[in-house]
C-alpha positions in Angstrom: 0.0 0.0 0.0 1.2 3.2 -1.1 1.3 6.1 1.0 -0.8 8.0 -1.1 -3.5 5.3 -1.0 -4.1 5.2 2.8 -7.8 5.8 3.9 -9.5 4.5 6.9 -7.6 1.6 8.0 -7.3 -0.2 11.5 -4.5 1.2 14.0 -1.9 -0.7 14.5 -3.2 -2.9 18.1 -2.1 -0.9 21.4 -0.2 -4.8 22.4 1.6 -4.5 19.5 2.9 -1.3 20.5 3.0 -1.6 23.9 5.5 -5.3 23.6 7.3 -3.2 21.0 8.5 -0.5 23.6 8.8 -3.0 26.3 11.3 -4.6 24.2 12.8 -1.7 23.4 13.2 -0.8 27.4 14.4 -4.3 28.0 17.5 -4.0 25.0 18.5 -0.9 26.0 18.5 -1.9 30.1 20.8 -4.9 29.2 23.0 -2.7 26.6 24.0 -0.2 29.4 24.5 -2.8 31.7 27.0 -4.5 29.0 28.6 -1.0 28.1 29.3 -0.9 31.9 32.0 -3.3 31.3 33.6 -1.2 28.2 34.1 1.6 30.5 37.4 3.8 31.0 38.5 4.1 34.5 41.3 7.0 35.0 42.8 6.7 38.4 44.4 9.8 39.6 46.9 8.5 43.1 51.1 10.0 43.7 51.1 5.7 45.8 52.3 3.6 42.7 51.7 0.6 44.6 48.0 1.8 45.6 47.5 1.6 42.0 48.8 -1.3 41.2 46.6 -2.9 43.5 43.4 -1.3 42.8 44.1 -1.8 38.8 44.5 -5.5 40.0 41.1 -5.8 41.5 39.5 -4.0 38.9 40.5 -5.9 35.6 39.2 -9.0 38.0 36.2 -7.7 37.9 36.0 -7.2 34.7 37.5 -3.9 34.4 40.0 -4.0 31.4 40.2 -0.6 30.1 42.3 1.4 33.1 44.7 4.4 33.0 46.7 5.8 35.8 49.1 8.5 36.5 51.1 9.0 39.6 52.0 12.9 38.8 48.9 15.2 39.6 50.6 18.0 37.4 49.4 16.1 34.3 46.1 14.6 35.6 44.1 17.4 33.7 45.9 16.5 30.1 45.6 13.0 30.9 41.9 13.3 31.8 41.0 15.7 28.2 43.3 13.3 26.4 41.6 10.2 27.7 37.9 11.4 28.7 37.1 8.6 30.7 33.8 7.2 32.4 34.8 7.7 35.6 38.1 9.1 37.5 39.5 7.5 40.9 40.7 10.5 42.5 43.3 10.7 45.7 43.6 13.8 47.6 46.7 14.4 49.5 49.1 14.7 46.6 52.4 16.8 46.6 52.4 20.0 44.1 48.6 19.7 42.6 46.5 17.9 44.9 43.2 16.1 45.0 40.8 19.1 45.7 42.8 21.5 43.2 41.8 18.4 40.4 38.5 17.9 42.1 37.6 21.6 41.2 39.2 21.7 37.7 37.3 18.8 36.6 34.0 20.1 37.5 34.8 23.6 35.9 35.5 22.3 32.9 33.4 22.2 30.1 34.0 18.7 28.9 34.6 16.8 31.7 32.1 18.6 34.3 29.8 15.6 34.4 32.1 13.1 34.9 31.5 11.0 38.2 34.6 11.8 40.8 35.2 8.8 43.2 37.5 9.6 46.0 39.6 7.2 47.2 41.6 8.7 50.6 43.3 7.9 53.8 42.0 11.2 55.0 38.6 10.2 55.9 37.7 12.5 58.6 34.2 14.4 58.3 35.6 18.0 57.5 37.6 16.1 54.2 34.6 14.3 53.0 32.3 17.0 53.5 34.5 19.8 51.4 35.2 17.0 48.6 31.2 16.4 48.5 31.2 20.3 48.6 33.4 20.1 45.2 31.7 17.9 43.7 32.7 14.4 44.0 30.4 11.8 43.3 31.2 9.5 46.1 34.1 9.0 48.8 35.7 5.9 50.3 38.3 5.3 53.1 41.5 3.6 52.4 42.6 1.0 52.6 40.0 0.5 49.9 37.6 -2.7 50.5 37.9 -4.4 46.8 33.6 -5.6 46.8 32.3 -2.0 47.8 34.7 -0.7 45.3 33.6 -2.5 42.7 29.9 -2.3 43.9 30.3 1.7 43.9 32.0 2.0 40.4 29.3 0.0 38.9 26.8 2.2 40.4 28.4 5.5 39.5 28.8 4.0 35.6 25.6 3.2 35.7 24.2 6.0 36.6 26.0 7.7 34.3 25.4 5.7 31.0 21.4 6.4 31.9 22.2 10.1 32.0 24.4 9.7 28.8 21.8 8.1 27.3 18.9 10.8 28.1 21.5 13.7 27.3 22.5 12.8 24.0 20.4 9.7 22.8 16.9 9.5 21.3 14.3 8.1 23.2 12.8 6.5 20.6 15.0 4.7 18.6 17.7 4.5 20.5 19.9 6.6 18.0 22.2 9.2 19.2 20.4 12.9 18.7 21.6 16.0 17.1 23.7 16.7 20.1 25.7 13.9 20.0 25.5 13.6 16.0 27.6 17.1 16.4 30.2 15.7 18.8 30.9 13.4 16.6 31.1 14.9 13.3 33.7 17.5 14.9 35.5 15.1 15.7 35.3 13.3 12.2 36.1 16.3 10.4 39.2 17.3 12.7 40.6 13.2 11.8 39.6 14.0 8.1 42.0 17.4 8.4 44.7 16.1 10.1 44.9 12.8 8.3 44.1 14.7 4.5 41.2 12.4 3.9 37.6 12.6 2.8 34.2 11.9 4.4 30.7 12.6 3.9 27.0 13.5 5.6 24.1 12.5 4.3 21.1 13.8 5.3 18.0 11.4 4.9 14.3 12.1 5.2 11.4 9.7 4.8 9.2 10.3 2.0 5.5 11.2 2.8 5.8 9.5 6.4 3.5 12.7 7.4 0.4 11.2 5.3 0.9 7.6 7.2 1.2 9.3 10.8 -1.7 11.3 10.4 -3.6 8.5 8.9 -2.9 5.5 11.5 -1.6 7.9 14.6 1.7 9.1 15.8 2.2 6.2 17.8 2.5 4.0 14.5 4.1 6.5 13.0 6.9 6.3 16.1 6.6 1.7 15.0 7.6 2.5 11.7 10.4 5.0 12.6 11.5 2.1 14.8 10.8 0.3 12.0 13.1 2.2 9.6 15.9 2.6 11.8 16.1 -1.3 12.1 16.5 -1.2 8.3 19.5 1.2 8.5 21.3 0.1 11.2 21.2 -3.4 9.3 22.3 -1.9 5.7 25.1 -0.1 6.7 28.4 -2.0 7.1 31.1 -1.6 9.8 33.4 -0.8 6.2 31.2 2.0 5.7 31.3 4.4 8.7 33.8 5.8 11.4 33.8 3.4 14.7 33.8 4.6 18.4 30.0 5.3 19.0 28.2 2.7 21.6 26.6 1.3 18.2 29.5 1.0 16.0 28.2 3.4 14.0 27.7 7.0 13.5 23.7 6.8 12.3 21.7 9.3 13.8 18.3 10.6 14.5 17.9 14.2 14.7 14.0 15.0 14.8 10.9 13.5 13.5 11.4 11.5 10.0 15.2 13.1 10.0 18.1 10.9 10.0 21.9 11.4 9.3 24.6 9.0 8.5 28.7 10.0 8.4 31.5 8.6 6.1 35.0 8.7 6.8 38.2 7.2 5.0 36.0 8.2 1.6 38.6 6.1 -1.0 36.7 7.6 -4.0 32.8 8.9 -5.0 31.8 5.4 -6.0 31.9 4.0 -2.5 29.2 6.9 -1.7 26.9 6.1 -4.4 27.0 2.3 -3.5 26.3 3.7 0.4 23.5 5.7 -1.0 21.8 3.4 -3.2 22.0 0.6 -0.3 20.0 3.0 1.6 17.3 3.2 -0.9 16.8 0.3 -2.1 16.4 -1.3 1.5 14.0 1.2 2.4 12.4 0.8 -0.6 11.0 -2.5 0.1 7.7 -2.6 2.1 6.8 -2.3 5.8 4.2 -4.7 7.5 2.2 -2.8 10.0 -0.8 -4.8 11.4 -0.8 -7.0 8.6 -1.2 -4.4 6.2 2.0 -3.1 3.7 3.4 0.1 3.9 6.1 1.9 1.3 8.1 4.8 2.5 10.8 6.1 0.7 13.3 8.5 1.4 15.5 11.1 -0.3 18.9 11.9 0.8 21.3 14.8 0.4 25.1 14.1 0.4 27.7 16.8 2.1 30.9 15.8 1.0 34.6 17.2 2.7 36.5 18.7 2.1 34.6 20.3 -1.0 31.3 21.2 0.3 32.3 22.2 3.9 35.2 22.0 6.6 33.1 22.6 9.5 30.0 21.3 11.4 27.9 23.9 11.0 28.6 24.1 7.1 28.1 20.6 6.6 25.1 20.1 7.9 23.1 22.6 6.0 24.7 21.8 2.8 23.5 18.2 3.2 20.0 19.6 4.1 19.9 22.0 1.0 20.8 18.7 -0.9 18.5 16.7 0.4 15.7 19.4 -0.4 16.6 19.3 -3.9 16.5 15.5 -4.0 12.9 16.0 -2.9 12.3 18.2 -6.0 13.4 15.7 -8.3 10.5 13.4 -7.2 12.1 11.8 -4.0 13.3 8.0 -3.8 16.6 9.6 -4.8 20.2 11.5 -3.7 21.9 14.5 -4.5 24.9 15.4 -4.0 25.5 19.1 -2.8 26.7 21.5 -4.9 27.4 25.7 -5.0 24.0 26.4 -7.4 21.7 24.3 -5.1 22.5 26.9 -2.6 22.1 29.6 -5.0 19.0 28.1 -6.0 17.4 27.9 -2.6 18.7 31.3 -1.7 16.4 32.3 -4.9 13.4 30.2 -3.8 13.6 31.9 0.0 13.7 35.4 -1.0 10.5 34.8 -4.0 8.4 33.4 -1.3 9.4 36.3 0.9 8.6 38.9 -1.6 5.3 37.0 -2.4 4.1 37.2 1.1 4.9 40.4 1.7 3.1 41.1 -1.5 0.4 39.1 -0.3 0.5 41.5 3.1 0.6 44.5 0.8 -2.4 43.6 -1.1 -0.4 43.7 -4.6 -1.3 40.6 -6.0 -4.9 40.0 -8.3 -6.2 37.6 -9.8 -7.3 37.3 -13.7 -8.8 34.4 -15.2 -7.6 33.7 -19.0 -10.9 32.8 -20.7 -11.2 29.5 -23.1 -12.5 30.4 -26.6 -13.5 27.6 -29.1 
């Protein structure tokens, strides 16, 4: 069934729906508990041998990504270099100590949220109470019990993956949003400068999904965005995207039928075509809602750097003007960005401004051309 052909038929059943996002909450439960594991642990402590022990009881449980340094004039590089999960944080320290850190960290526009766990042999109330004060997340005594350690850090990484997860991921479908989309394309795009090579944005929007949501209801319309980002996330190879999201890929959702997808290590155009045409043609085939068949198509812009953009804010729009014009061509379809689109929609904004001002102004009439025989 064609888009275009929808009329009065059933809603999708409120079980269906309801298993579908119990599912959902299920999978993404178990994936932050299994991300847990993944985590990167920074322990700031001047006692080499305290951190050789704690490192020990850590990778026992599980723990394999750790990093350590025993010189607190570094800890802030070390932390901006690394960025990790969590930081294990002494306080009496020669030269910079624990508090000094304590108070950078949470300053700091980066690494502000990151949960502080102070591990100390100064455990008396004034020196908990002014570290809380600062800002740290939690406080233990040493010498550090290795269960309530463990117990703590998993509870401090958990908490922060749900936070993560709310702050820069779409409720949804589980995609990362706009926020984190633009983390991560900065960070593409300073690889792609430093290393001299290419990568591209596409910009993808569903064809006519409006007439289905307003037909069967928003809440099908969210099963079918579900839907559709099962479809992408099972087209798009490991070959064809940058790595280091939760994922292992850089698709994201950001807003309503919206996605974008980003290409790095671009050996030459074909390898975006082939991307792009994937895309389509596995959209393309139908959706099964309620036992009915669905189509929706999409039509996708392509952004490509260094040519079309070297910065976030650039890229972005230019894939968005592109895929506007892929729209005009009678969707289903890409386009590749290019200087005239631009020109081309700067021309189409500033007719339709002039008409409605026209429009305000009262200097438009009407005259009807009459048939003659």
């Amino acid at each position: 069934m064609r888009p275009d052909e929808i009329s009065n038929h059933p809603l999708i059943l409120d079980a269906d729906i309801e298993k579908d996002a119990s599912d959902k909450r299920r999978a993404e439960h178990q994936s932050i508990l299994d991300s847990i594991g993944n985590s990167t642990i920074m322990m700031v402590d001047d006692d080499e041998s305290t951190i050789d022990i704690i490192q020990m009881f850590l990778e026992e449980a599980g723990y394999a990504n750790f990093i350590s340094t025993c010189d607190s004039t570094t800890a802030m590089t070390r932390l901006e270099d690394a960025r990790p999960d969590v930081l294990l944080l002494d306080l009496v320290m020669p030269e910079v100590n624990g508090f000094e850190i304590l108070e950078q960290v949470r300053n700091h526009p980066t690494l502000m949220h990151t949960p502080i766990i102070v591990l100390t042999s100064s455990t008396d109330a004034e020196t908990k109470l002014k570290a809380l004060e600062l800002g740290a997340t939690d406080f233990l005594g040493k010498p550090v019990d290795p269960s309530e350690l463990v117990l703590r850090l998993r509870n401090s990484l958990a908490a922060k993956a749900y936070q993560d997860r709310l702050a820069f991921y779409d409720g949804l479908t589980g995609l990362p949003n706009r926020q984190m989309l633009i983390s991560k394309l900065d960070r593409m795009l300073q690889r792609s400068i430093k290393e001299e090579k290419k990568c591209a944005v596409f910009h993808l929007n569903l064809d006519r999904f409006k007439q289905i949501n307003d037909a069967l209801g928003h809440r099908a319309g969210d099963v079918l965005l579900r839907m559709v980002t099962q479809r992408l996330e099972e087209c798009l190879r490991p070959s064809d995207v940058i790595g280091g999201l939760t994922n292992g890929h850089t698709l994201s959702r950001i807003g309503g039928d919206e996605f974008t997808i980003l290409l790095t290590d671009i050996g030459n155009i074909g390898s975006v075509n082939q991307v792009a045409r994937r895309v389509l043609n596995e959209l393309d085939k139908p959706f099964l809602l309620s036992d009915q068949e669905f189509f929706v198509t999409s039509s996708i812009g392509i952004a490509m750097f260094p040519t079309d953009g070297d910065d976030v804010e650039s890229m972005l729009k230019h894939a968005a003007v592109a895929m506007s014009h892929a729209k005009g061509r009678g969707r289903n379809t890409f386009q590749f960005y290019a200087k005239e689109l631009n020109i081309s929609s700067k021309r189409r904004l500033s007719i339709e401004s002039q008409l409605r001002k026209a429009l305000d102004r009262d200097e438009i009439t009407l005259h009807y051309q009459p048939k003659v025989d």
